[in-house]
PAZASE-177876 format. One record per residue (C-alpha): x, z, y. Coordinates in steps of 0.1 Angstrom, whole numbers, plus 5000, padded with zeros to 4 digits. Each point is the difference from the previous one (the first is absolute). Example, Ala and Ser with C-alpha at 12.3 -4.5 7.8 and 13.67 -1.06 7.14 Angstrom:
2
{kevo {5123 5078 4955}},
{kevo {5014 4993 5034}},
This chain:
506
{kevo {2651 5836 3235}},
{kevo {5011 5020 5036}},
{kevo {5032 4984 4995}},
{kevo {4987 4967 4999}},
{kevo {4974 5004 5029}},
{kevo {5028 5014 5020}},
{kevo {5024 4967 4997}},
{kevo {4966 4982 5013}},
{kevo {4998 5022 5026}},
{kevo {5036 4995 5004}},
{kevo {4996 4959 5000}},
{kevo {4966 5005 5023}},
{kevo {5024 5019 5028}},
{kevo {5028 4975 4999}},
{kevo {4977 4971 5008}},
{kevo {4984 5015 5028}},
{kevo {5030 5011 5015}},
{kevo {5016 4963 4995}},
{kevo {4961 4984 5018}},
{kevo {5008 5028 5027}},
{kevo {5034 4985 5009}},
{kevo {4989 4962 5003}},
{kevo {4974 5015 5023}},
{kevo {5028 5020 5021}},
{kevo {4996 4989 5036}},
{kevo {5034 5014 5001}},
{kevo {5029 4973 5006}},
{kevo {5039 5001 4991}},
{kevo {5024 4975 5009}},
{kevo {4995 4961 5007}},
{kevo {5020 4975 5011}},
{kevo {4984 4975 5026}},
{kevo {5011 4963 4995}},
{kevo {5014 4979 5031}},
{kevo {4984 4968 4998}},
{kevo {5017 4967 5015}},
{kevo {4980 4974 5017}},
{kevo {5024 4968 5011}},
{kevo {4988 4996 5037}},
{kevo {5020 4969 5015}},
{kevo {5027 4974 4985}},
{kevo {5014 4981 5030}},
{kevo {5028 4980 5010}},
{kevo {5010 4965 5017}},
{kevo {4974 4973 4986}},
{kevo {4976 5027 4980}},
{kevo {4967 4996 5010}},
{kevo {4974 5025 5010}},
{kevo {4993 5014 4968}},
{kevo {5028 4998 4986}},
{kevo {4994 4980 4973}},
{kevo {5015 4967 5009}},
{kevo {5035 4991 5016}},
{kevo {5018 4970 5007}},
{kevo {5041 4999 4997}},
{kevo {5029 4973 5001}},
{kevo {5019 4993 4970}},
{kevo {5032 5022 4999}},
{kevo {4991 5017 5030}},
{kevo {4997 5039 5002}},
{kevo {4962 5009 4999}},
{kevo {4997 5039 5018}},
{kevo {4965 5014 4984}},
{kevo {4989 5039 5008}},
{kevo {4981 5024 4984}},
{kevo {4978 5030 5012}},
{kevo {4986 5018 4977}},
{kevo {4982 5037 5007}},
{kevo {4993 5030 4974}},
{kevo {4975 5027 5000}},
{kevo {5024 5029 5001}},
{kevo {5034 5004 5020}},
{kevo {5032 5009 4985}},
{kevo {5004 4977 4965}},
{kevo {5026 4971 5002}},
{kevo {4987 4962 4997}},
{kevo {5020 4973 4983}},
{kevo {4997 4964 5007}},
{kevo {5000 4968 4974}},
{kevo {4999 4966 5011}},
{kevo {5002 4973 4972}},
{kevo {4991 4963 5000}},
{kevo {4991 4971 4975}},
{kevo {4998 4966 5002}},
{kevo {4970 4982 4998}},
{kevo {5000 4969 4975}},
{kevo {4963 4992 5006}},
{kevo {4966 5015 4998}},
{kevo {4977 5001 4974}},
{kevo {4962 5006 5007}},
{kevo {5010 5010 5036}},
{kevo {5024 5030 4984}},
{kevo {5041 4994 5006}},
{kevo {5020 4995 4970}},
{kevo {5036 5012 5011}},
{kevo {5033 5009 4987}},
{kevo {5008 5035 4990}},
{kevo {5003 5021 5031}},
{kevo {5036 5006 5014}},
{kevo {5008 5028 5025}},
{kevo {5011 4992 5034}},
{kevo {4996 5035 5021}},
{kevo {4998 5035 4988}},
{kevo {4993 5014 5035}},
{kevo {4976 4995 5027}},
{kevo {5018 4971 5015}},
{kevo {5003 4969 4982}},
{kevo {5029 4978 5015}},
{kevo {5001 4971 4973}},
{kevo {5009 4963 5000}},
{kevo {4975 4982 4974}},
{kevo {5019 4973 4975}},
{kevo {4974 4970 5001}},
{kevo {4975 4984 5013}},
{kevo {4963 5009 4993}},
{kevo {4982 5028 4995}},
{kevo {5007 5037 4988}},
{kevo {4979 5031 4993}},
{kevo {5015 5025 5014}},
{kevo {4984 5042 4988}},
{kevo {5008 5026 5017}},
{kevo {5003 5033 4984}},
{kevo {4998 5035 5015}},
{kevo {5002 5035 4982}},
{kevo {5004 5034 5002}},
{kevo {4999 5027 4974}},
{kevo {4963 4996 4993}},
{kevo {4996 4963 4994}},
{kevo {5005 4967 5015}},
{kevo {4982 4976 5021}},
{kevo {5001 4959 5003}},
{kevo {4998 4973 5026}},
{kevo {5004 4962 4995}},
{kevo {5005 4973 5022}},
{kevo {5008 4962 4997}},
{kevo {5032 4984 5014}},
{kevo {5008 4966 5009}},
{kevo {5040 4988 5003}},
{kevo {4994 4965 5014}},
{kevo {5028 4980 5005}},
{kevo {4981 4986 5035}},
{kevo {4991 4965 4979}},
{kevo {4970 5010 4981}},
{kevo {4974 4994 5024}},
{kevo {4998 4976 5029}},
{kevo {4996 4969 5016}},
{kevo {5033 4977 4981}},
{kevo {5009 4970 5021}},
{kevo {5028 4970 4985}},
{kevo {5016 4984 5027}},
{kevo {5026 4977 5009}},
{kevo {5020 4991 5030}},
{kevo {5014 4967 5017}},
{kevo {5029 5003 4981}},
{kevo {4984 5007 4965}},
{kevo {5007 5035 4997}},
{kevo {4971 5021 4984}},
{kevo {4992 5036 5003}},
{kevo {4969 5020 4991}},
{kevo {4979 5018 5031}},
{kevo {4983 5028 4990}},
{kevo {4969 5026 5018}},
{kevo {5000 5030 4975}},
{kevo {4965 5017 4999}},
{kevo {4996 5034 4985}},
{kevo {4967 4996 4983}},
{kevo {4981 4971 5007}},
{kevo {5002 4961 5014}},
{kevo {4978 5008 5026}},
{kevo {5024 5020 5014}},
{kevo {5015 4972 5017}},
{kevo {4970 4998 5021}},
{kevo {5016 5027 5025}},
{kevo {5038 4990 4992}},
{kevo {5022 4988 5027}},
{kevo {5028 4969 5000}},
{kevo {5030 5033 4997}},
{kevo {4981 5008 4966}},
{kevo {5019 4970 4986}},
{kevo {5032 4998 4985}},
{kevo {5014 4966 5005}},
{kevo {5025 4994 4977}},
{kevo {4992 5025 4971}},
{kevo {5019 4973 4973}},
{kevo {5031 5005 5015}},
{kevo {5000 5040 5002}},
{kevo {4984 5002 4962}},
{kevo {5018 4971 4984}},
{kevo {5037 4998 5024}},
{kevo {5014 4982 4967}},
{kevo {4974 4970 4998}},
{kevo {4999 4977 5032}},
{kevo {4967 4984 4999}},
{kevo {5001 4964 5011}},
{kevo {4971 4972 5003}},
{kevo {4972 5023 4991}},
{kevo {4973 4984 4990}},
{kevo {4972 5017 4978}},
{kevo {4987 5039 4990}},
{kevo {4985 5009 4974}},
{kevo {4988 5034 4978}},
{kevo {4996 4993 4963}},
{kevo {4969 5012 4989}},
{kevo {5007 4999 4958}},
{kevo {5025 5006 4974}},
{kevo {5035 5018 5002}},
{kevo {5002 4994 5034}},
{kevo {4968 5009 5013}},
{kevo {5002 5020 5039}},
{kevo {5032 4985 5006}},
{kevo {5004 4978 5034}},
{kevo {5019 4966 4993}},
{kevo {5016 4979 5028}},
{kevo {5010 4969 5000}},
{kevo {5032 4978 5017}},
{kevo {5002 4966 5001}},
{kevo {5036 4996 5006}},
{kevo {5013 5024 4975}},
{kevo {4975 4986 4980}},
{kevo {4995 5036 4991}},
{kevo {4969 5026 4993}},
{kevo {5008 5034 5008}},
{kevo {4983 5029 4981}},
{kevo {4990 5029 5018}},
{kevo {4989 5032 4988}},
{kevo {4965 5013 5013}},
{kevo {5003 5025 5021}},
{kevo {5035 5001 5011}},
{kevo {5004 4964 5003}},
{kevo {5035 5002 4985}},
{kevo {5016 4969 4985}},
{kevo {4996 5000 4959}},
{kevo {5011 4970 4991}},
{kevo {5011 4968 5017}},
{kevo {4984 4970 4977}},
{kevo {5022 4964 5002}},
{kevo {4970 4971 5003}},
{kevo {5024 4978 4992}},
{kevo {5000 5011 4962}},
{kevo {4964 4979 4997}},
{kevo {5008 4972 5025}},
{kevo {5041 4992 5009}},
{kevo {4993 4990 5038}},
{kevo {4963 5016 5004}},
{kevo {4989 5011 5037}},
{kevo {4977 5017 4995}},
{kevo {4972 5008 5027}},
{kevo {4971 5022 4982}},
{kevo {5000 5023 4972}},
{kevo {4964 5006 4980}},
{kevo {4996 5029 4971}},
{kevo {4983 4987 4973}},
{kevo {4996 5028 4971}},
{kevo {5035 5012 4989}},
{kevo {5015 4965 5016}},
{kevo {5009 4988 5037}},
{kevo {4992 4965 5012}},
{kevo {5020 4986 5021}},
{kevo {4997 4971 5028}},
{kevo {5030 4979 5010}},
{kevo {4998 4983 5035}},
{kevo {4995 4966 4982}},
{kevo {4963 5014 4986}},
{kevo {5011 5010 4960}},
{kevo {4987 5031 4989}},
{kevo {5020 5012 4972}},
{kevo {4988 5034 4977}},
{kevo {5028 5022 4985}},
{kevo {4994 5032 4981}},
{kevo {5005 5034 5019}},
{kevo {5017 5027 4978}},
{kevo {5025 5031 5009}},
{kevo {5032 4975 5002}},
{kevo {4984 4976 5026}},
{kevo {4985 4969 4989}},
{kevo {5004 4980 4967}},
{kevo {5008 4963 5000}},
{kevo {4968 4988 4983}},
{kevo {4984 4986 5023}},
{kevo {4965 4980 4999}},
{kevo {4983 4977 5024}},
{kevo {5028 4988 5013}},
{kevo {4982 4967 5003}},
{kevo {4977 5012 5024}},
{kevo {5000 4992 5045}},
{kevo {4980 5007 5026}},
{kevo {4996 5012 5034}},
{kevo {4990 5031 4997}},
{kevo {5001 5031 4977}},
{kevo {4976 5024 5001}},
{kevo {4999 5038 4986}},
{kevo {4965 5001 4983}},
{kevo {4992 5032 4993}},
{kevo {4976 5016 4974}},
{kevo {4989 5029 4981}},
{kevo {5012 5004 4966}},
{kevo {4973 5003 4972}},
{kevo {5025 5014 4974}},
{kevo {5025 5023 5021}},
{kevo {4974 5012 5026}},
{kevo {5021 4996 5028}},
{kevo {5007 4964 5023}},
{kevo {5019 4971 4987}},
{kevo {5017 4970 5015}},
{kevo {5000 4962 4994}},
{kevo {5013 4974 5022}},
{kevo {4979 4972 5012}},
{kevo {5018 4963 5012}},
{kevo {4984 4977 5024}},
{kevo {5015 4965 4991}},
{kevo {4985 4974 5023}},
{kevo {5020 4974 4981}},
{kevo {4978 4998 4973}},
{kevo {4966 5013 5018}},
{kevo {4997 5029 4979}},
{kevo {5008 5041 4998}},
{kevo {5021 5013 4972}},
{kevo {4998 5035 4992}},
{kevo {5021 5020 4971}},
{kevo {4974 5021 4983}},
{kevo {5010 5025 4973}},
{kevo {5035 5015 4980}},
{kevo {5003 4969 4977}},
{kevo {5014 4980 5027}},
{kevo {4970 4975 5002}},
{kevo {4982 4985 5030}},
{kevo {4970 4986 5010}},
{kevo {4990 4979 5034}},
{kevo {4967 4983 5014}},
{kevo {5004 4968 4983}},
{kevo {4988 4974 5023}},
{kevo {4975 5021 5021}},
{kevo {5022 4991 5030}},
{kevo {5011 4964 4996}},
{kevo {5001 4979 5031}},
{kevo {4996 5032 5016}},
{kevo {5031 5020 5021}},
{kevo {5001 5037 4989}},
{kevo {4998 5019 5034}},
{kevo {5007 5038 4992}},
{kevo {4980 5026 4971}},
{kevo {5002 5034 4994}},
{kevo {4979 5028 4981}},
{kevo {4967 5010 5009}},
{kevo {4978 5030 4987}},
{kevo {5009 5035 4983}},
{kevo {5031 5009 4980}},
{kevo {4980 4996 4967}},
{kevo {4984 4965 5012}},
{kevo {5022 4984 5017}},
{kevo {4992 4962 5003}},
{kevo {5022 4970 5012}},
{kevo {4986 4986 5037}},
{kevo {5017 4967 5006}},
{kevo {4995 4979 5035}},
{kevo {5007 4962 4997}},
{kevo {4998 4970 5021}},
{kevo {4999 4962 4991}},
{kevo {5037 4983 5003}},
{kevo {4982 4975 5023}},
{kevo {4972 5014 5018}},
{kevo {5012 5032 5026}},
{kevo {4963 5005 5011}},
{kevo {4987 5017 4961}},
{kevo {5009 5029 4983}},
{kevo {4992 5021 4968}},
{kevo {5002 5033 4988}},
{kevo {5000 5004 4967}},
{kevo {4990 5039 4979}},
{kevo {5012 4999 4968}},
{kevo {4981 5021 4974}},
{kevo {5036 5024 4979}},
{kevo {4997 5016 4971}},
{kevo {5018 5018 4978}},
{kevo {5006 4988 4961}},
{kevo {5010 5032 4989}},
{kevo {5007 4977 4958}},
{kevo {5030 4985 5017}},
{kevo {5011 5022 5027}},
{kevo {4989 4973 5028}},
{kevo {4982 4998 5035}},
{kevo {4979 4966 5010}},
{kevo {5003 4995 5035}},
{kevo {4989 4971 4995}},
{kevo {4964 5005 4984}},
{kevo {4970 4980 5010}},
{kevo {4979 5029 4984}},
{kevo {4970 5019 5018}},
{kevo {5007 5005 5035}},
{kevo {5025 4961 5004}},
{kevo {4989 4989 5035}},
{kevo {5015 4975 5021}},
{kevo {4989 4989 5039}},
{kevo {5005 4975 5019}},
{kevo {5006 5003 5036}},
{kevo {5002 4976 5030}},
{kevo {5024 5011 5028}},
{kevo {4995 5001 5034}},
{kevo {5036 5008 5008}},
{kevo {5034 4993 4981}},
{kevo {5004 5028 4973}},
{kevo {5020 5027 5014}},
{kevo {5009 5012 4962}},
{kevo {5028 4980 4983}},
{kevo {5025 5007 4974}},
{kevo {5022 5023 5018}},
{kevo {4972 5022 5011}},
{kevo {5000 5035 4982}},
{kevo {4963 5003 4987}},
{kevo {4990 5041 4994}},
{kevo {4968 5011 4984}},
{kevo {4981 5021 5018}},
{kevo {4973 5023 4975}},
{kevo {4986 5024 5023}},
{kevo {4988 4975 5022}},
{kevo {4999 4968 4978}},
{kevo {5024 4980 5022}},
{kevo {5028 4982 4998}},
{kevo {5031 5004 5029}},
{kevo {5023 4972 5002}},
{kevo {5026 4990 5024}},
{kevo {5010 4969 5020}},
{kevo {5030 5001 5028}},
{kevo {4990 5031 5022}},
{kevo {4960 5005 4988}},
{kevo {4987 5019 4977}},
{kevo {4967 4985 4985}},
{kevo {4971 5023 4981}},
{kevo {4983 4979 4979}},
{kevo {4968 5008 4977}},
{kevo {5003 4975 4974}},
{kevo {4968 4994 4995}},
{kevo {4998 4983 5034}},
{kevo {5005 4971 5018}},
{kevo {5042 4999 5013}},
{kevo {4984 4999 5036}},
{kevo {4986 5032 4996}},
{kevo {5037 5021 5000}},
{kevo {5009 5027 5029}},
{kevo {5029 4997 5012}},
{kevo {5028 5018 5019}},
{kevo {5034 4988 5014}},
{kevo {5031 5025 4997}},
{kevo {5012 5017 5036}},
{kevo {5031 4980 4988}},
{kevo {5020 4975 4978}},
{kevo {4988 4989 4968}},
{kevo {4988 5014 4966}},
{kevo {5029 5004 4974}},
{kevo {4977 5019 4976}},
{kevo {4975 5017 4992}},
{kevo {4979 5031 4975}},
{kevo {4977 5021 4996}},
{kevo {4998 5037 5003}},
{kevo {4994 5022 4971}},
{kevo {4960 5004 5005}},
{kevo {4997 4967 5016}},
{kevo {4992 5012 5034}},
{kevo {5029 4989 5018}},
{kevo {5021 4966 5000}},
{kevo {5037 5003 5005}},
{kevo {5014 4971 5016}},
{kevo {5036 4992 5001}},
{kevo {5014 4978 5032}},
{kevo {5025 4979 5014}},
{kevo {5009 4993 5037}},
{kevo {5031 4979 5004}},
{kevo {5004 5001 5039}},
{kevo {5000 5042 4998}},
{kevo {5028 5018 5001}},
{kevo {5016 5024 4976}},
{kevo {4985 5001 4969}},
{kevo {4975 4971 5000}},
{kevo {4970 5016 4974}},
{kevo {4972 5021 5006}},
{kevo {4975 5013 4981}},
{kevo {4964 5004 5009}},
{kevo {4968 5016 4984}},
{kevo {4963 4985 5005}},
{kevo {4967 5019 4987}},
{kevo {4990 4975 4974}},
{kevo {4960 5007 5010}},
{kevo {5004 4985 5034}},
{kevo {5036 4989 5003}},
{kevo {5007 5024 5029}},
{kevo {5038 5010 5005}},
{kevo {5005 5037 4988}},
{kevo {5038 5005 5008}},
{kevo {5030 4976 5003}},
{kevo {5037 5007 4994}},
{kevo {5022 4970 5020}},
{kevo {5033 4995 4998}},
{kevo {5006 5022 4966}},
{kevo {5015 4975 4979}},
{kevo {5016 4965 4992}},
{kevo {4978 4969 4989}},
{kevo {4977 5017 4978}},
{kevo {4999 4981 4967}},
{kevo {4976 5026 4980}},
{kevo {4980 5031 5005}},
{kevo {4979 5026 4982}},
{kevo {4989 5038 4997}},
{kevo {5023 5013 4971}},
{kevo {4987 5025 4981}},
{kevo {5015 5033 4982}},
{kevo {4997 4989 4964}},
């Protein structure tokens, strides 16, 4: 029994004297972490916090790292990598695996393509490891900006271009040295570009983003890719028409109308090799072909058809969905002359506005609203409905219509206007109104060329033509599309213009 009550006692001692050391206010030896905080990535075109940065493609970025640790004497290391972004997906980048670039604190690195990169930064010591991550841009200097096709008097065309770095409203405080005046020749020196004559971005299928030009005398359409504006393929018109000119190209869907300078309108499927000889509506003339422009029901996204004014037989033709069919307004026009149209209202509900005049009677005019919808069975748009919200009025002028056939029409949403051109003015329109009632303003000089709006539809860009300046005989100016007040003009910056727009990164 004592020897049992002496191995508890025995037991009883060793815990106690175990409790008394994790009670020991004594200490023995510890070693102190450093910790590393990242304080400053900088470098040409990094912004304040370092988490953006713009760069040219294949030039040499230089980015620089600070970083500071809680204790002296313990080496850092440095690991830049980078991964290219395909897209995003709920706001979140889905890349490429990363790829090291710099394993010190200096990055000196040429990026491979165009777009953008994640680039992480990596910095360790013996204790751990800390990160930093910032966004970079390679632009190629095409991917945003003010795009301007332009001819001279000799029939040579060349792109102008004003590069923004974020934004179109940048051009608001650019200057006339902000624009390169012959970018075609320095991106595409293998392509000579002759008798430009239309612009467009295709806004569906396998060719969606990219920029298409067209030349009449090489009876050619160039493909361009997005944001570099490179050549991709050089597509032969001549394959769907032997002698075509051609003078305006339309996207509709996957395809490409085309106008010839006689009025034909010919549609030819759009794939990866060019265009496909089969053709439809090759019956089909008018005087004017117009990009309509709506929002897909099925894709989510916005969708092109073109739309044929053909005086000839008093009526509007319009090609309307992917199985090649059309539709037109029957005789809703007849013994009238079609004067211009265009699109009015939202994305999602846009509806045809047509103006129209009697062939013998110069003191009447109409303006026509078409009701579109969208008959999702048969994959086809309406313009032409008569549905809820038809309405047509009847005007009598005061004054010879400024408007005619020539006469770029642009729908205005913010303010519910319409801007069209005639010679040198620029007339603001709301629809809804008597012709009379129209602002006006004149150009400081020459004569409108073209015309578009800007991105949010505060601004009209206005492309002009004076024949008795010297040098280079276009200008461009830019009017506040709430009052019409000139916000900044660029003269003298390129040839006859011939078509403009604010392109877009895509």
């Amino acid at each position: 029994m004592k020897k049992y009550l002496y191995v508890l006692l025995l037991l009883l001692g060793v815990s106690a004297g175990m409790v008394s050391c994790i009670h020991d206010d004594t200490t023995g030896f510890v070693k102190e972490i450093s910790n590393i905080t990242i304080t400053k990535v900088s470098g040409e075109g990094v912004d304040e916090d370092g988490k953006f940065a713009v760069a040219e493609l294949m030039m040499p970025v230089h980015f620089e790292a600070e970083a500071e640790q809680t204790l002296e004497g313990y080496e850092l290391s440095y690991e830049w990598k980078a991964g290219f972004i395909k897209e995003y997906n709920d706001g979140e980048p889905v890349m490429d695996s990363l790829f090291l670039i710099s394993d010190s604190k200096v990055v000196e690195y040429s990026f491979p393509s165009v777009g953008e990169f994640l680039v992480r930064l990596r910095v360790s010591n013996e204790f751990g490891s800390t990160f930093h991550y910032m966004t970079v841009e390679i632009k190629a200097g095409m991917e945003r900006g003010l795009m301007i096709l332009s001819s001279d008097e000799a029939g040579k065309g060349s792109l102008t271009f004003c590069s923004v770095d974020r934004e179109a409203n940048e051009l608001l405080q650019a200057k006339a040295e902000d624009f390169e005046q012959d970018a075609w020749s320095r991106i595409n020196p293998d392509y000579e570009l002759m008798d430009a004559r239309d612009m467009v971005i295709m806004d569906y299928g396998n060719s969606k983003n990219s920029v298409f030009v067209l030349s009449e005398s090489q009876q050619t359409m160039y493909k361009l890719e997005q944001n570099t504006l490179l050549v991709l393929d050089k597509i032969d018109l001549s394959i769907i028409i032997k002698d075509i000119k051609p003078v305006a190209i339309v996207p509709c869907w996957q395809y490409m109308a085309v106008m010839t300078d006689a009025g034909q309108v010919v549609c030819s499927d759009l794939d990866n090799l060019g265009l496909i000889n089969e053709t439809w509506g090759t019956e089909m003339k008018g005087e004017k072909c117009y990009r309509g422009v709506y929002k897909d029901d099925w894709g989510g996204g916005n969708v092109s058809i073109p739309i044929l004014a053909d005086n000839e037989n008093e009526k509007l033709i319009g090609y309307v969905n992917t199985n090649n069919n059309i539709t037109d307004s029957e005789s809703d026009f007849q013994g009238r002359r079609i004067v211009n149209f265009t699109l009015v209202g939202p994305t999602n509900n846009r509806n045809l506005l047509v103006v129209s005049k009697p062939k013998n009677n110069s003191d009447k005019a109409w303006v026509t609203t078409y009701k579109s919808i969208t008959n999702i069975l048969d994959n086809r748009f309406d313009v032409f409905s008569k549905g809820d919200g038809y309405q047509e009025r009847e005007y009598t002028l005061a004054a010879p219509l400024a408007l005619d056939i020539n006469s770029e029409m642009i729908y205005n949403g913010n303010y519910n206007v319409i801007f069209y051109n005639n010679g040198s003015t620029i007339y603001r329109w709301r629809y809804t109104s008597d012709f009379s009632q129209a602002t006006r303003v004149a150009l400081p000089a020459g004569e409108i060329a073209c015309m578009a709006a800007s991105p949010d539809g505060e601004y009209l860009y206005v492309g002009a033509y004076d024949a008795a300046a010297a040098g280079l005989k276009g200008s461009v100016y830019i009017y506040s599309t709430k009052d019409l007040q000139l916000v900044n003009s660029f003269v003298g910056v390129t040839d006859k213009p011939v078509k403009l727009f604010y392109k877009d990164k895509n």
